[in-house]
C-alpha positions in Angstrom: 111.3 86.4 89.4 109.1 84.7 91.7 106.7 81.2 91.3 103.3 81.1 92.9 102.4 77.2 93.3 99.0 77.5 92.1 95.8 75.3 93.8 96.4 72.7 90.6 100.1 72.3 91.5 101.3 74.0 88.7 103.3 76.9 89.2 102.8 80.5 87.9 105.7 82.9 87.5 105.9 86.7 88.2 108.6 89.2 87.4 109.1 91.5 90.3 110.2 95.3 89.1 113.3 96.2 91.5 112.5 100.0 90.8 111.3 102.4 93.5 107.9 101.9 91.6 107.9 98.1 92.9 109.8 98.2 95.8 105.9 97.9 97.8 105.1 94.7 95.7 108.6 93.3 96.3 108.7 93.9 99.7 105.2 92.0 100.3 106.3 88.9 98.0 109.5 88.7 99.9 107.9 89.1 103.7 105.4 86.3 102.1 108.1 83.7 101.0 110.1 84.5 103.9 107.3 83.5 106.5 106.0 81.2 104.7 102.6 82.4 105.1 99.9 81.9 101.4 99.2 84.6 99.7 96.6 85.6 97.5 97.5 87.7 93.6 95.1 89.2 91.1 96.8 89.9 88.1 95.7 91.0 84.4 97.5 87.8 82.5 96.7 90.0 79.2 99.3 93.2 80.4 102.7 91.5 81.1 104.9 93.0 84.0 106.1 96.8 83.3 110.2 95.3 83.5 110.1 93.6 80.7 109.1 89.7 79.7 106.0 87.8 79.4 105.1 87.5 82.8 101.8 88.6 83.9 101.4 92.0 85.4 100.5 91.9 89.9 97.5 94.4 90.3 97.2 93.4 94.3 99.3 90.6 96.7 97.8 90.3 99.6 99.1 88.1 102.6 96.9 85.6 104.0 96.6 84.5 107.4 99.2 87.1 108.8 
């Protein structure tokens, strides 16, 4: 699970799938915390995340700045 600090300050969590079907998401959400670089996520808060849990579902994570 990873938390995306949000322009309010609050943070927003995200379950991340470790299947072969989420290994591209994972992989961008673990380059962006590992640079340290923002990012920006759309997500559909009304479809939670295909692993289970209430998270909201990532549709697109894009890094910024890189």
């Amino acid at each position: 699970m990873v938390g995306l600090k949000l322009d309010s300050g609050s943070i927003l969590y995200f379950r991340l799938p470790s299947t072969s079907d989420g290994d591209s998401m994972l992989s961008v959400a673990l380059t962006a915390l590992a640079s340290r670089l923002p990012v920006e996520v759309q997500y559909n808060p009304a479809i939670p995340a295909s692993c289970g849990g209430s998270e909201p579902n990532i549709e697109i994570i894009a890094i910024l700045g890189a």
